[in-house]
LUMKE-958104 format. One line per 4 residues: number of its first residue (from 1); their letters; for each residue x, y, z of C-alpha. Coordinates in Angstrom, 3 decimals. Layout:
NUM = A = X,Y,Z | ...
END
This chain:
1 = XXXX = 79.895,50.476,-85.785 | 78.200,48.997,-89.076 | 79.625,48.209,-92.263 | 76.173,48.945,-94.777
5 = XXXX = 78.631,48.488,-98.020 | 79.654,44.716,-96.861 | 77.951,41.912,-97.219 | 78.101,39.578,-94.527
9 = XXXX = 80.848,36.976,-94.706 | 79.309,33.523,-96.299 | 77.544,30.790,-93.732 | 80.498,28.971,-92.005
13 = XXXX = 82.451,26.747,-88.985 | 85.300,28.373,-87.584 | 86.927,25.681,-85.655 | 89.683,27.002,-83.351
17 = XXXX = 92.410,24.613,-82.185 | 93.494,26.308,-78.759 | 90.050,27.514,-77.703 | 90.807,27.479,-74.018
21 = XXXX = 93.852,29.392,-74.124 | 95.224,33.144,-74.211 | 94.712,34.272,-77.999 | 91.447,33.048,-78.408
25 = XXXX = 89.975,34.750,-75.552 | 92.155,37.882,-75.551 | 92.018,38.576,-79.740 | 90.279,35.834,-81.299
29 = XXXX = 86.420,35.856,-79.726 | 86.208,40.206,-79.541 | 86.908,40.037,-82.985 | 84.320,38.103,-83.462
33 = XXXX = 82.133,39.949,-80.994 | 82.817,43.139,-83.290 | 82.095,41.284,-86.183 | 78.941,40.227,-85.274
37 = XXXX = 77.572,43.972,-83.459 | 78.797,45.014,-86.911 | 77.230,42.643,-89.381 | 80.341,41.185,-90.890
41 = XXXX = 78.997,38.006,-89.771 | 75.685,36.743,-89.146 | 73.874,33.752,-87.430 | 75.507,31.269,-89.801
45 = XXXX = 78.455,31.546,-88.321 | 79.205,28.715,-85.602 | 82.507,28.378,-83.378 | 83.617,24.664,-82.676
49 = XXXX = 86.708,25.117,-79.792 | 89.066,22.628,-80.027 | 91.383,21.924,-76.771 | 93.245,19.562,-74.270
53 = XXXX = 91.402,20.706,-71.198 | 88.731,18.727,-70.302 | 85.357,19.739,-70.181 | 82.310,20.741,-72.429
57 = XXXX = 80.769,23.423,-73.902 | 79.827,25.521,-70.422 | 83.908,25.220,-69.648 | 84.544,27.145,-72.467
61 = XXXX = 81.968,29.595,-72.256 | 82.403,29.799,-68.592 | 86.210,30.729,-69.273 | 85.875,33.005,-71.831
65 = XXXX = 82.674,35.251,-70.240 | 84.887,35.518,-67.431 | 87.389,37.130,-68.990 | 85.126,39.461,-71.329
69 = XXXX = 84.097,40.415,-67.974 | 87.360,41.516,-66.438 | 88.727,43.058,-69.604 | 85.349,45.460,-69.867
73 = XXXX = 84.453,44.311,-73.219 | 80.925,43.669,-72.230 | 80.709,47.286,-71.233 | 78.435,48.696,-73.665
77 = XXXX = 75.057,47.304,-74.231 | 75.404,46.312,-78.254 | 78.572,43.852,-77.490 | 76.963,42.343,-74.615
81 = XXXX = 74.069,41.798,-77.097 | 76.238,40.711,-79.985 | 78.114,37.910,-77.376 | 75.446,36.465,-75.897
85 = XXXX = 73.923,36.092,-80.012 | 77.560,34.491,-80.238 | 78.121,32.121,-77.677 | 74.770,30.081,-78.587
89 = XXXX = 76.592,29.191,-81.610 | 80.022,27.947,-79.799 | 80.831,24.288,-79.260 | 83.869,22.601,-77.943
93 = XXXX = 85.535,19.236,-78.425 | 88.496,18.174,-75.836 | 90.809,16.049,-76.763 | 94.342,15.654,-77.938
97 = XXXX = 94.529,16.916,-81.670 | 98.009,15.276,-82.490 | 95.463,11.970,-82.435 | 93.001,11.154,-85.012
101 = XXXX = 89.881,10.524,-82.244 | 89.671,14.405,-82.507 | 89.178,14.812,-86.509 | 86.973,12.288,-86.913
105 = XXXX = 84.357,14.228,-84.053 | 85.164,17.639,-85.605 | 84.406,15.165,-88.738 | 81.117,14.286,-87.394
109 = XXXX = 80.065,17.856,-85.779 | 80.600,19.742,-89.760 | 78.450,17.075,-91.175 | 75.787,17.920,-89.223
113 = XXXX = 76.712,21.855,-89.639 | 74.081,23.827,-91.512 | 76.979,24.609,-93.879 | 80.298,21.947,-94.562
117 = XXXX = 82.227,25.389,-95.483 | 85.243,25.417,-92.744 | 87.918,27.642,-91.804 | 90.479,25.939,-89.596
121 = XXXX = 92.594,28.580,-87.051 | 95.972,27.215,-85.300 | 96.114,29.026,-81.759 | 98.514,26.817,-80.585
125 = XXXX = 102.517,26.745,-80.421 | 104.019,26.684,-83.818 | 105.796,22.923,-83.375 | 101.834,21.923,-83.957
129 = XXXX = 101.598,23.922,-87.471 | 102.326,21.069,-89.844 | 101.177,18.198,-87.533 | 97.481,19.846,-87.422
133 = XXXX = 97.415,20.593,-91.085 | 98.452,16.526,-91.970 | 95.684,15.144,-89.812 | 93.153,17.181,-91.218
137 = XXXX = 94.249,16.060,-94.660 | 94.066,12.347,-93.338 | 91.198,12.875,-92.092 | 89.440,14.332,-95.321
141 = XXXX = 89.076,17.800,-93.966 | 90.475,19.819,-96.115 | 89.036,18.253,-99.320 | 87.317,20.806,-101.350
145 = XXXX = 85.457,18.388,-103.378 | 82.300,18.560,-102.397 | 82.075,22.534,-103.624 | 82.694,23.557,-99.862
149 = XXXX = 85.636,25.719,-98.816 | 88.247,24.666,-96.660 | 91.057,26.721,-95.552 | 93.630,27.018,-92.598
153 = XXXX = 94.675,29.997,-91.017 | 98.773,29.578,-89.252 | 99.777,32.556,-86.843 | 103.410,33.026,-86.542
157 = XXXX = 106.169,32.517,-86.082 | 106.079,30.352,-89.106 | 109.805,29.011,-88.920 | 112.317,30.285,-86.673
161 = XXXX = 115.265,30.427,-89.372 | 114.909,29.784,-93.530 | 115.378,26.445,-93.467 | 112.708,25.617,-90.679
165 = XXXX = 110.383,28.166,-92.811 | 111.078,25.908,-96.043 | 110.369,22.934,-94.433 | 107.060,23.898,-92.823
169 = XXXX = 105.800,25.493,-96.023 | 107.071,22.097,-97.833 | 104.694,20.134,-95.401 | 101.903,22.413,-95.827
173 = XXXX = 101.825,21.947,-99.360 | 102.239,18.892,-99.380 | 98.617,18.410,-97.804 | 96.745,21.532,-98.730
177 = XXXX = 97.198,24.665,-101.449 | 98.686,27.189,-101.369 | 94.961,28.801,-102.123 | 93.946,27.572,-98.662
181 = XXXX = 96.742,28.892,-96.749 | 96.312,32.384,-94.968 | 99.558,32.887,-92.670 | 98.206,35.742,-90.870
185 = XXXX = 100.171,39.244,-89.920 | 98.223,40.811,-87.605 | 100.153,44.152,-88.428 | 98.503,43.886,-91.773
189 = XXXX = 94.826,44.279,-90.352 | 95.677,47.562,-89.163 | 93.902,50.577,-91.094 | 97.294,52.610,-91.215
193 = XXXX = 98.788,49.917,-92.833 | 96.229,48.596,-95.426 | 96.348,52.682,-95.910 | 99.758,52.728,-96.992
197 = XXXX = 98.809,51.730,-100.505 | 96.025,54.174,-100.774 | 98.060,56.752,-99.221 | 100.713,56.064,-102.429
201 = XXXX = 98.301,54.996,-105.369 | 95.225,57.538,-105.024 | 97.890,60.802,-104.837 | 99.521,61.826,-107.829
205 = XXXX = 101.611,64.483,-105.541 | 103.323,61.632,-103.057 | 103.502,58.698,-105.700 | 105.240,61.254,-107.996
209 = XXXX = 107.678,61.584,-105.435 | 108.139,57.871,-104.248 | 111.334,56.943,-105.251 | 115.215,57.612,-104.745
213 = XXXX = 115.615,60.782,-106.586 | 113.451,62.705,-103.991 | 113.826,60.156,-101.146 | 117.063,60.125,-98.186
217 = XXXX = 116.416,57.047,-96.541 | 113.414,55.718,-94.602 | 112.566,54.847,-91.056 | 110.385,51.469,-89.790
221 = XXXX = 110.084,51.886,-85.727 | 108.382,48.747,-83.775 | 109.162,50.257,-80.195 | 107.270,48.144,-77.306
225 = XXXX = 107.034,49.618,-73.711 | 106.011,46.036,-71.997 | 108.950,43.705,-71.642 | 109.408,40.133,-71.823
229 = XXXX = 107.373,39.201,-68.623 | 105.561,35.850,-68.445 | 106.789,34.707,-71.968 | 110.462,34.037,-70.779
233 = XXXX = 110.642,30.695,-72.084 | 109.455,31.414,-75.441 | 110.867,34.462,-76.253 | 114.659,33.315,-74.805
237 = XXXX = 113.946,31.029,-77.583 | 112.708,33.908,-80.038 | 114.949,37.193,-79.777 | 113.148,40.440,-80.872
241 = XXXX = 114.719,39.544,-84.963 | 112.910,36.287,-85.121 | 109.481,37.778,-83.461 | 109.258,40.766,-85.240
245 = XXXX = 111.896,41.773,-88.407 | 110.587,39.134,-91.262 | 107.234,39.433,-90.247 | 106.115,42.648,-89.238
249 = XXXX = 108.255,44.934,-89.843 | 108.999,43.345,-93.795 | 105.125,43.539,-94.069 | 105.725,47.565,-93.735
253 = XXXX = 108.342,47.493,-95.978 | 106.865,45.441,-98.429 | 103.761,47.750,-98.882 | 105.944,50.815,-98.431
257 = XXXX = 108.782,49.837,-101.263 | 106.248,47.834,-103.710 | 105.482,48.921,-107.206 | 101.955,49.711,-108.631
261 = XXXX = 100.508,46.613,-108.978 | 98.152,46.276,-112.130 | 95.443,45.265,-110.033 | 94.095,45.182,-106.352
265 = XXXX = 93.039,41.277,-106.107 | 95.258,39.364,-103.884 | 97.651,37.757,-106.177 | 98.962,40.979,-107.923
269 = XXXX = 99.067,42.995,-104.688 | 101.146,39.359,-102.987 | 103.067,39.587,-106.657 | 104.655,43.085,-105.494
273 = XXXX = 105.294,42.799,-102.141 | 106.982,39.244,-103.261 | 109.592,41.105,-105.469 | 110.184,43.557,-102.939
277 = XXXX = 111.360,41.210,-100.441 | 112.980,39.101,-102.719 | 114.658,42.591,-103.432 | 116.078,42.934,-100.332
281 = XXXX = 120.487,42.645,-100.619 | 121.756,39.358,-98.754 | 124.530,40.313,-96.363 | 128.025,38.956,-96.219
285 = XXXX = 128.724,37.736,-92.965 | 131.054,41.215,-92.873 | 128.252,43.236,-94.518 | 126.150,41.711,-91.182
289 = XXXX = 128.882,43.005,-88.787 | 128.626,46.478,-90.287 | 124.585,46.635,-90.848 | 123.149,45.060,-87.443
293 = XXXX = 122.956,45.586,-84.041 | 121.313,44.055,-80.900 | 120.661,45.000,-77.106 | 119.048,43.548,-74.138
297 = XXXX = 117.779,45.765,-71.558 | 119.029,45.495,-67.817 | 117.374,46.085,-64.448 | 115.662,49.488,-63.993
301 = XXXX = 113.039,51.642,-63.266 | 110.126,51.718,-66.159 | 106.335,52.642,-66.099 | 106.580,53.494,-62.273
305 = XXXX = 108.157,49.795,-61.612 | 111.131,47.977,-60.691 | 111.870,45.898,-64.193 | 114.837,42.835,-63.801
309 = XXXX = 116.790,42.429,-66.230 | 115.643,40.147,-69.533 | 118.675,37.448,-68.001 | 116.867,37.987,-64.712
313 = XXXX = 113.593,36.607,-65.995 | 112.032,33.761,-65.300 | 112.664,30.817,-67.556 | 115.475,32.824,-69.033
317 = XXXX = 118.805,31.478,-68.900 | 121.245,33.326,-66.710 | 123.860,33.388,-69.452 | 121.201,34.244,-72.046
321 = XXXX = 122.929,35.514,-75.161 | 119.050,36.448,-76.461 | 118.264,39.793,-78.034 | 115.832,41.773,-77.287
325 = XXXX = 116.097,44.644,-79.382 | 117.489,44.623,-82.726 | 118.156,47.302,-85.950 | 119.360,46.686,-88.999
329 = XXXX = 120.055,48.881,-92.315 | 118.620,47.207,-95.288 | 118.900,47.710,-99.265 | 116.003,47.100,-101.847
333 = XXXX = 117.860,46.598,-105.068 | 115.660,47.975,-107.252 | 115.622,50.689,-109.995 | 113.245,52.847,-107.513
337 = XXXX = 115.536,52.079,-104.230 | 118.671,52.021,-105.475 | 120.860,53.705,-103.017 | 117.989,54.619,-100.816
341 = XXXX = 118.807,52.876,-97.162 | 115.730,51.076,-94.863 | 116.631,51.293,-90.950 | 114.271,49.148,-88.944
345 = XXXX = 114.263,48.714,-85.245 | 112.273,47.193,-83.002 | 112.361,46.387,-78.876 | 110.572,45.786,-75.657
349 = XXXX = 111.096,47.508,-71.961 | 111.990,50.509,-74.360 | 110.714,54.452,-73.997 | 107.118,54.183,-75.564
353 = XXXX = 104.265,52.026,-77.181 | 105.372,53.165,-81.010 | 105.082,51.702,-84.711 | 105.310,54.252,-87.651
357 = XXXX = 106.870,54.390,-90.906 | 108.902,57.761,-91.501 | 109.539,58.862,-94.842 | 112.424,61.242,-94.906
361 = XXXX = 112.912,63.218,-98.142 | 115.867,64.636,-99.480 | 117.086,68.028,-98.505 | 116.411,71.213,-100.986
365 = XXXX = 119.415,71.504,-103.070 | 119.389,75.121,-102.264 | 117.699,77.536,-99.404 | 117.728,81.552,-99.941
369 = XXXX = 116.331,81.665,-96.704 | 118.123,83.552,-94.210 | 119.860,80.885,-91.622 | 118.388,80.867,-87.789
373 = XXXX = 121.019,81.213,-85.482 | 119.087,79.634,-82.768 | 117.680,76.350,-84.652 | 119.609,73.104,-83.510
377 = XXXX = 120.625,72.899,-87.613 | 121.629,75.700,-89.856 | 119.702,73.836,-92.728 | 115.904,73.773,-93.381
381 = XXXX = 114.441,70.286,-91.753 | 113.390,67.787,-94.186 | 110.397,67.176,-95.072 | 108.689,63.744,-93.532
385 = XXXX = 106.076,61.810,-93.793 | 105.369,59.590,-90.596 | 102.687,56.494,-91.077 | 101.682,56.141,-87.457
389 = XXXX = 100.431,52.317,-87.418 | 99.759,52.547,-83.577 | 98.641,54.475,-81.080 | 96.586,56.736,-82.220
393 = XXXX = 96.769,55.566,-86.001 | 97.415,58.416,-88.887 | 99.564,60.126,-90.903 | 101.666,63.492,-90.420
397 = XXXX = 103.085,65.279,-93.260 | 106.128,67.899,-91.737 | 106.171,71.015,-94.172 | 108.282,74.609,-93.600
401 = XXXX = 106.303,78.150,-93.893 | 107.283,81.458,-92.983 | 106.569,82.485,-89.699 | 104.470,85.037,-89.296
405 = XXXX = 106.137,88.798,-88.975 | 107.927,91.438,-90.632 | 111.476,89.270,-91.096 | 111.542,86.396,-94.143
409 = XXXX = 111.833,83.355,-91.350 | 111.014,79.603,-91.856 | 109.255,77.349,-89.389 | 108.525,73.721,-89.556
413 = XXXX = 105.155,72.965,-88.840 | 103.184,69.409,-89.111 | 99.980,68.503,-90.979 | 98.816,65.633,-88.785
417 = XXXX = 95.848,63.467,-89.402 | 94.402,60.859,-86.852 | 91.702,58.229,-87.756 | 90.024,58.631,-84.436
421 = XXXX = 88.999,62.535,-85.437 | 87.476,61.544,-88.474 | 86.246,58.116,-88.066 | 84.123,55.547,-86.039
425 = XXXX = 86.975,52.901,-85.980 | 85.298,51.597,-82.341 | 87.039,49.403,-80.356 | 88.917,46.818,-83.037
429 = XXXX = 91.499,44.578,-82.258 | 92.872,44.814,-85.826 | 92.088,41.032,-86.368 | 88.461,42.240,-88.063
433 = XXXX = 89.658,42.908,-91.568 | 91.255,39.829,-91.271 | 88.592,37.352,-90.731 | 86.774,38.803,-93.099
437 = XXXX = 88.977,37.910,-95.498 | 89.679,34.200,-94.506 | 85.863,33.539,-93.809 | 85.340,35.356,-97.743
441 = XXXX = 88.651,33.763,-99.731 | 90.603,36.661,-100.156 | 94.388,36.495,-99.417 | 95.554,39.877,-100.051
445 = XXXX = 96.098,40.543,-96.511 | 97.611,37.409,-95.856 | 101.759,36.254,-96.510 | 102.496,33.443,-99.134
449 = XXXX = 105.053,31.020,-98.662 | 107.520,32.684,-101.566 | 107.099,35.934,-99.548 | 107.809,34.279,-96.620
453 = XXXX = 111.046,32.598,-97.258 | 112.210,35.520,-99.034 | 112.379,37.539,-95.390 | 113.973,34.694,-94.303
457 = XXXX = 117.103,34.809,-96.294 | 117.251,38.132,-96.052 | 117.734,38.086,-92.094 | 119.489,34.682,-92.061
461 = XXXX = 122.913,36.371,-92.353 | 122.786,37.905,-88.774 | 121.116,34.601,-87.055 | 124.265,32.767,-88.476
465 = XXXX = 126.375,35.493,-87.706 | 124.973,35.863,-83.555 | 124.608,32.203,-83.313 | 128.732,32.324,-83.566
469 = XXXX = 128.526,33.541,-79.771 | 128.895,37.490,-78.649 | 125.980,38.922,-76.174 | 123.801,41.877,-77.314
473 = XXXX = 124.564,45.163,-76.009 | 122.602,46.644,-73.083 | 120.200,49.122,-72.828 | 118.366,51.031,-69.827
477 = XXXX = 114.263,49.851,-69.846 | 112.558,53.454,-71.082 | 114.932,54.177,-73.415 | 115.003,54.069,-77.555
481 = XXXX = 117.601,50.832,-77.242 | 121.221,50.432,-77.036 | 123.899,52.918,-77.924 | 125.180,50.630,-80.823
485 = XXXX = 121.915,51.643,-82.679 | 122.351,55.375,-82.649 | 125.815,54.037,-84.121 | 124.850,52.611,-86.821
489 = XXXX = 122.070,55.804,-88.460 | 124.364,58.514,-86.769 | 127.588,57.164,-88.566 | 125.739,57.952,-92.100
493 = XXXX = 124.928,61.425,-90.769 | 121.501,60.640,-90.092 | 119.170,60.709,-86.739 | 116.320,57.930,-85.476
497 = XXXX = 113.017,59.698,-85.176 | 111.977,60.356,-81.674 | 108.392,58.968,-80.480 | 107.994,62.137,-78.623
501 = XXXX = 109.662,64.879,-80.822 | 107.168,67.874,-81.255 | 107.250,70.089,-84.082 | 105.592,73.277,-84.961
505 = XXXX = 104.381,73.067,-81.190 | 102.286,69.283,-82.516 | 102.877,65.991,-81.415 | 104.533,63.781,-84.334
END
C-alpha cells in the first residue's frame, strides 16, 4: 500500500526506551515496517533501542527478526524488503535509563545523527513516565534550541486515578511543553474512528440530525474475547475502568459528542473534544451507586478452552476485589446532549472481539403502518447507526422499507459499509497514522493534559466509591458481562446492542 498524496515524514531518530520488550516488537517495529513499504518514512529515519538487557545491536535485531518470523509478518516479499531497508538503520544502547550514563550516550549517538531532530517513545511501565522525561531535560535533550524538534511520546495508562494524572502531567510540564507531549490512544489511529468526524461534518443529512431532539441515547461497546492471561499482576492492579473508560472509550465519545470545530488543525479539533469531556456530569457518590456496574468473570468454558477464573489467575490475589468488566451511564451537559444518556461498557473473557459506537435515534412519533403480529415489538425498530471501530471496520445505517408483496408491510433492513470492500487498508496495526503525526508535529490525534484530567474526574466517583470495599458481580467467560449491566439499560426501557444481532438477513 502507498500513500502518493503524503510526503514522507521529515529526517529523524526515533529512540525507543523498551526496545527489547513486548510493544516494540509486537506494535511498534511493523508499524514502522508499513511505514517504510509505504513511503511514510524514508532512509532518514534511524531507530536507537534503548534497554536493560545486555547486549548490542545484533541482540536486538536478533530478537526482533525472530519474532517477525513467527508472527508471519515477513510473509510477503515488499515487508521483508522494507525490514531488512529498516533494520540497517537500528541501533541499541543497554543500560539503566533511571541513570544519567544512558543520556549522555543517546547524547553522543544524535550528535553524530545525520539529523539532531528526535522523537522520544516510553515503552516501558508507566512508574518510568516522569522519571524518563526529567533526565532527558537534565540531560539537554529535549531543548529545542538549536531549531531541531524534540518531542516525547507517553502510552498509557497515564495516571491510575485524577490525582496521580495531575501529578504526572505537573512533572511533565515542568520539563517539557505541552507542544512536545503526544500521550498516545491507540484507538484514535483507527480509520473508523478518525472517520467519525467525517462521517458527521461532510453530511448535511446525519449532522442535521446529531443532537437530542432526534437522538434516544447512544451506545459505546469495548467487548474483548481474550481474558486477563499473563498480565495478572498488572491488570489486578488496573480493573477494566482504569484500562479502558477515560481513555478509550472517552476518546469515542469525545469525537462522537463534540461540536463543529472551526477548523481541522490540532488545537481546535483538542479544543472540542476538551469541552466535551469536561462536559461530562460528576456523580454523587449515590448518583455512582445508581449509574455503574462491575463484573468479573468466573471459571468456564470459552474459545474451545477451559478459562479459571480472573481470582484464579496467576499473580491475582485470591480475594481480588478487581473488575474486569465495567458499564456506566453517562451525561454530557450540553445544549446538544441534554437529556440524551451515553452507556459504555467494556470487558474481557466476554462473547466476542467487538468495539462500535451505536447511534440509536428516536422512535417516529407516529406509524400508520399496519402492526406485525409476529415481530418481537409491535413498534417500528429504530433507526441506528453502528460505527464498527473493529473487526472488520465500517459503518451500518439500519433503515425500514416495505417488504415486497401485495400487503403494506415494513421490514428493517441494514445499509452496511466495510473498509475492507472498498479499500487497500493492508495489514496496519493502527499505530501508522500515529507516527506520522509525532514524527510530522501534529497533535490532533493525540490527548492533552486538560483532556486528560477531565476523564479523570469524571470516573473518579466510582474508584472512590469501589475502593470502599464490595466485589464486582460475576459473569460466565462468552457472555456480554454480568446481569447487573442489562440492569442498568433495561431499567430505562432500553436494550444493549448484540455483537451478533442480524437484521434484514445482514450481519450488524
Amino acid at each position: 500500500m502507498t500513500t502518493p498524496d503524503v510526503a514522507p515524514a521529515p529526517p529523524l531518530t526515533f529512540v525507543i526506551f523498551g526496545a527489547a520488550g513486548d510493544l516494540t516488537r509486537r506494535l511498534l517495529i511493523p508499524t514502522l515496517i508499513n511505514m517504510t513499504r509505504s513511503g511514510l518514512v524514508g532512509e532518514d529515519l534511524h531507530i536507537l533501542g534503548i534497554g536493560i538487557e545486555p547486549g548490542g545491536v545484533d541482540m536486538l535485531l536478533e530478537r526482533l527478526e525472530s519474532f517477525l518470523k513467527t508472527s508471519g509478518d515477513m510473509e510477503e516479499p515488499d515487508r521483508q524488503a522494507a525490514w531488512q531497508s529498516l533494520r540497517k538503520r537500528i541501533g541499541y544502547i543497554s543500560g539503566d535509563f533511571t541513570q544519567n550514563a544512558v543520556y549522555k550516550e543517546i547524547a553522543d549517538h544524535l550528535s553524530k545523527a545525520p539529523s539532531a531532530n528526535a522523537a522520544f517513545y516510553f515503552a516501558v511501565p508507566p512508574q518510568f513516565f516522569g522519571d524518563i522525561a526529567e533526565k532527558l531535560s537534565e540531560n539537554g535533550l529535549t531543548n529545542e534550541a538549536t531549531g531541531a524538534f524534540r518531542r516525547i511520546a507517553i502510552e498509557k495508562p497515564f495516571g491510575h486515578d485524577l490525582a496521580s494524572a495531575q501529578a504526572l502531567n505537573a512533572r511533565l510540564l515542568n520539563h517539557v511543553a505541552e507542544s512536545q507531549i503526544y500521550r498516545i490512544d491507540h484507538f484514535l489511529g483507527k480509520e473508523t474512528v478518525q472517520n467519525i468526524m467525517t462521517t458527521r461534518f461532510a453530511n448535511m443529512m446525519i449532522e442535521a440530525l446529531w443532537n437530542n431532539n432526534y437522538i434516544d441515547h447512544i451506545q459505546i461497546t469495548a467487548a474483548e474475547l481474550v481474558d486477563v492471561g499473563t498480565r495478572g499482576k498488572f491488570y489486578d492492579a488496573t480493573g477494566a475502568l482504569r484500562d479502558m473508560v477515560p481513555n478509550h472509550l472517552f476518546q469515542l465519545l469525545a469525537m462522537v459528542a463534540m461540536e463543529p470545530p472551526n477548523s481541522f488543525d490540532a488545537e481546535a479539533i483538542r479544543n472540542e473534544k476538551g469541552k466535551v469531556l469536561k462536559a461530562l456530569r460528576h456523580y454523587s457518590r449515590e448518583d455512582a451507586v445508581k449509574n455503574g456496574v462491575r463484573g468479573a468473570y468466573t471459571a468456564g468454558p470459552i474459545a474451545g478452552r477451559d478459562l479459571p477464573a480472573f481470582t484464579q489467575t496467576a499473580d491475582v490475589a485470591p480475594d481480588s476485589s478487581t473488575e474486569t468488566f465495567v458499564a456506566v451511564k453517562l451525561f454530557v451537559d450540553t445544549w446538544r446532549w441534554a437529556g440524551v444518556p451515553f452507556y459504555l461498557r467494556t470487558g474481557k473473557a466476554m462473547k466476542a472481539r467487538d468495539t462500535e459506537v451505536v447511534i440509536t435515534f428516536r422512535q417516529v412519533p407516529f406509524a400508520q403502518f399496519p402492526r406485525n403480529a409476529h415481530a418481537s415489538s409491535p413498534e417500528l425498530p429504530p433507526n441506528r447507526l453502528i460505527i464498527q471501530v473493529q473487526p472488520d471496520e465500517g459503518l451500518d445505517m439500519e433503515i425500514s422499507i416495505k417488504s415486497p408483496g401485495l400487503v403494506l408491510k415494513t421490514a428493517p433492513v441494514s445499509l452496511d459499509f466495510r473498509y475492507a470492500d472498498r479499500f487497500d487498508i493492508g495489514k496496519q496495526t493502527g499505530y501508522e497514522s500515529l507516527f506520522y503525526e509525532l514524527f510530522v508535529g501534529d497533535q490532533t490525534l493525540f490527548q492533552r493534559a486538560d483532556g486528560i484530567e477531565a476523564g479523570w474526574a469524571a470516573v473518579q466517583p466510582f474508584l472512590d466509591l469501589w475502593a470502599e470495599g464490595g466485589k464486582p458481580d460475576p459473569y460466565a467467560p462468552g457472555s456480554m458481562g454480568p446481569a447487573c449491566a442489562d440492569d442498568l439499560i433495561e431499567r430505562d426501557g432500553r436494550k444493549w446492542h448484540q455483537p451478533d444481532e442480524k437484521l434484514g438477513g445482514k450481519k450488524v
